[in-house]
C-alpha positions as CSV (number, residue, x, y, z in Angstrom):
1,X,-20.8,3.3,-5.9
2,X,-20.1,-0.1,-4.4
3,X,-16.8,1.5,-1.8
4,X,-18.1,4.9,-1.0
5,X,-15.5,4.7,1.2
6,X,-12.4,3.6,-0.2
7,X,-9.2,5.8,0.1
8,X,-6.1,5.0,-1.9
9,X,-3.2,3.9,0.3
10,X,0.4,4.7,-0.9
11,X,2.8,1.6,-0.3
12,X,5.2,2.6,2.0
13,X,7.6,0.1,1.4
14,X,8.0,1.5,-2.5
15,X,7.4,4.7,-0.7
16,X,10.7,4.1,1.0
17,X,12.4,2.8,-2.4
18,X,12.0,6.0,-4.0
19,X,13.2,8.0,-1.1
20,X,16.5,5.8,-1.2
21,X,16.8,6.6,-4.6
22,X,16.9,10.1,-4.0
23,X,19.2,10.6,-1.2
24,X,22.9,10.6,-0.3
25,X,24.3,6.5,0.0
26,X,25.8,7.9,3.6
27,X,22.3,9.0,4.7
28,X,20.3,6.0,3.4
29,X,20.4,4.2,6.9
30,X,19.6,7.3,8.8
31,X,16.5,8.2,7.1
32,X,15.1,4.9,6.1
33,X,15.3,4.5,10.1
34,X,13.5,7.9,10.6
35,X,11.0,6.9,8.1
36,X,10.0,3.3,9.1
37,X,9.0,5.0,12.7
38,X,5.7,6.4,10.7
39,X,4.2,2.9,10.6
40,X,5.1,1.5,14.0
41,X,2.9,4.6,15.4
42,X,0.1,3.5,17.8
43,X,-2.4,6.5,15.9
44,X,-2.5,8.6,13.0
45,X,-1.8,11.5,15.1
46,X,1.4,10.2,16.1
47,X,2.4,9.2,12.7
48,X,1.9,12.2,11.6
49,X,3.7,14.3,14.1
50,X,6.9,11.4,13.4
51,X,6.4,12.4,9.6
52,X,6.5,16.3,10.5
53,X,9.8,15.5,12.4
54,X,10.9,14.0,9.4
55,X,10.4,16.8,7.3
56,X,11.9,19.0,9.4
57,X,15.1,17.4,9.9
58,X,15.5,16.6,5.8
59,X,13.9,19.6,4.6
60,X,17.2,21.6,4.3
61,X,19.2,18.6,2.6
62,X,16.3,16.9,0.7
63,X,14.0,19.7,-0.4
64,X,13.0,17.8,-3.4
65,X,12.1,14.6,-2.0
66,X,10.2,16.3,1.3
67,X,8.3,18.4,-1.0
68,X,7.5,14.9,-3.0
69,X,6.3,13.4,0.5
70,X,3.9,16.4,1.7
71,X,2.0,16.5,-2.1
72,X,1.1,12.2,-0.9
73,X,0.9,12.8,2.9
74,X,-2.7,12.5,2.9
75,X,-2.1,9.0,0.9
76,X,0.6,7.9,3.2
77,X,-1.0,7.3,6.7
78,X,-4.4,5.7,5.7
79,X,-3.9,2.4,6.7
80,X,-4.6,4.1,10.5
81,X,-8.1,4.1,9.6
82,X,-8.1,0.1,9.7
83,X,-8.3,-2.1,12.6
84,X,-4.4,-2.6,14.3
85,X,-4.5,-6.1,13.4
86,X,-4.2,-5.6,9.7
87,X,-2.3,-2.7,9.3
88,X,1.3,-4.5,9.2
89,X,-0.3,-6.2,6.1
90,X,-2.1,-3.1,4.4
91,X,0.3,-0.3,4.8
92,X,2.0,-2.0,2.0
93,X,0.4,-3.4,-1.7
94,X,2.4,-6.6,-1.5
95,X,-1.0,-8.4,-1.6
96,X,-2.1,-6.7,-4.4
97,X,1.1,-6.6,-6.3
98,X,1.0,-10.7,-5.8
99,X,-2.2,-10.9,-7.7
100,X,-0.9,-8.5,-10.2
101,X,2.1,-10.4,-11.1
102,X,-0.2,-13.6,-11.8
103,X,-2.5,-11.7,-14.1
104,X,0.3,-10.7,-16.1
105,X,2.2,-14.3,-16.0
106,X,-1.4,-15.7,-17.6
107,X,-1.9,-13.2,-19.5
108,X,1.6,-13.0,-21.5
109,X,1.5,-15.7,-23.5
110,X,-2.3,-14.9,-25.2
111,X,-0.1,-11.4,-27.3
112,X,-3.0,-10.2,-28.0
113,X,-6.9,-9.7,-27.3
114,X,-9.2,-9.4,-30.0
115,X,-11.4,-6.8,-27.9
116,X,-11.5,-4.5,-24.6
117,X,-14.5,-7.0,-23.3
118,X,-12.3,-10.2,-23.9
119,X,-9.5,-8.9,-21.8
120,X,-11.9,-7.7,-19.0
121,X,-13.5,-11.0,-19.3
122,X,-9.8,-13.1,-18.9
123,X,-9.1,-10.9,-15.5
124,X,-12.6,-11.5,-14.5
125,X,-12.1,-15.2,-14.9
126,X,-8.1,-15.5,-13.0
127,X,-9.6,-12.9,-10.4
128,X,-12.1,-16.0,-9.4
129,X,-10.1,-18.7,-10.1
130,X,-7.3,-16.7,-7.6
131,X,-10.4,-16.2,-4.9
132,X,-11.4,-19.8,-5.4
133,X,-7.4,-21.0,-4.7
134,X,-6.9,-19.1,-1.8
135,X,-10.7,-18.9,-0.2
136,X,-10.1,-20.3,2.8
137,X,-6.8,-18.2,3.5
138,X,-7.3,-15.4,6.0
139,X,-4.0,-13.4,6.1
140,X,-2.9,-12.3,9.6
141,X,-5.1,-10.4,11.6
142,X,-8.0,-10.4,9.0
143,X,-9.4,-13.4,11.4
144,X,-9.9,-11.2,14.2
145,X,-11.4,-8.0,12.8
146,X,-13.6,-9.6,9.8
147,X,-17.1,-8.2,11.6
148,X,-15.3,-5.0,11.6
149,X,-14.6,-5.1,8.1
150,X,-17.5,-6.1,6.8
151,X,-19.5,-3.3,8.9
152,X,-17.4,-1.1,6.2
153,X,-19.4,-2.4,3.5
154,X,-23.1,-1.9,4.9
């Protein structure tokens, strides 16, 4: 209820991990090259016609891991719907991951929580204390497009 319209947004740099996992060591370069093009397009459209290149080119070598990329395409080129500013910084999870790496730091040593509630309560609390830290941080580009971003939310 409170982001009608939030869209989930595969990390393209992990994205990229798993394709290099899956492909040839002699053809890592090549297509990790090819790939990166997708999110140094101007528009989705373009993006998408780069990805469709892509496809086409690997299908015949890398049927399995082009079939894996069409069944996410529609999670893949979502940061396009955000301001240009900010999409070097969302069309990866970095951010996210960051935050999730301190939860877990905190919340290893405490083995065990008595209840569901308690847990939920000890992110609640680090999720604050990590807004109150880093308040006054605007990560680049968020500066210049905050009205935009906030006319999301009405």
């Amino acid at each position: 209820r409170t982001y009608p319209k939030a869209h989930f947004q595969r990390c393209l740099v992990h994205v990229m991990r798993n394709i290099c996992a899956k492909v040839r060591v002699d053809d890592r370069e090549k297509i990790m090259n090819e790939f990166k093009q997708i999110h140094q397009q101007t528009s989705q459209k373009e993006a998408a016609a780069v990805l469709h290149k892509f496809y086409a080119k690997w299908n015949k070598a890398y049927s399995h891991v082009i079939k894996g990329l069409k069944e996410i395409e529609p999670d893949l080129l979502v940061f396009y719907n955000y301001p240009k500013q900010i999409r070097a910084s969302i069309y990866s999870t970095n951010m996210i991951e960051s935050f999730n790496n301190v939860i877990k730091r905190k919340a290893k040593p405490k083995a065990e929580f008595p209840t569901e509630q308690s847990l939920d309560a000890f992110i609640g609390i680090q999720a604050m204390s990590y807004n109150d830290r880093y308040f006054d941080r605007i990560h680049k580009g968020f500066g210049q497009v905050q009205d935009t971003l906030e006319s999301y939310f009405d």
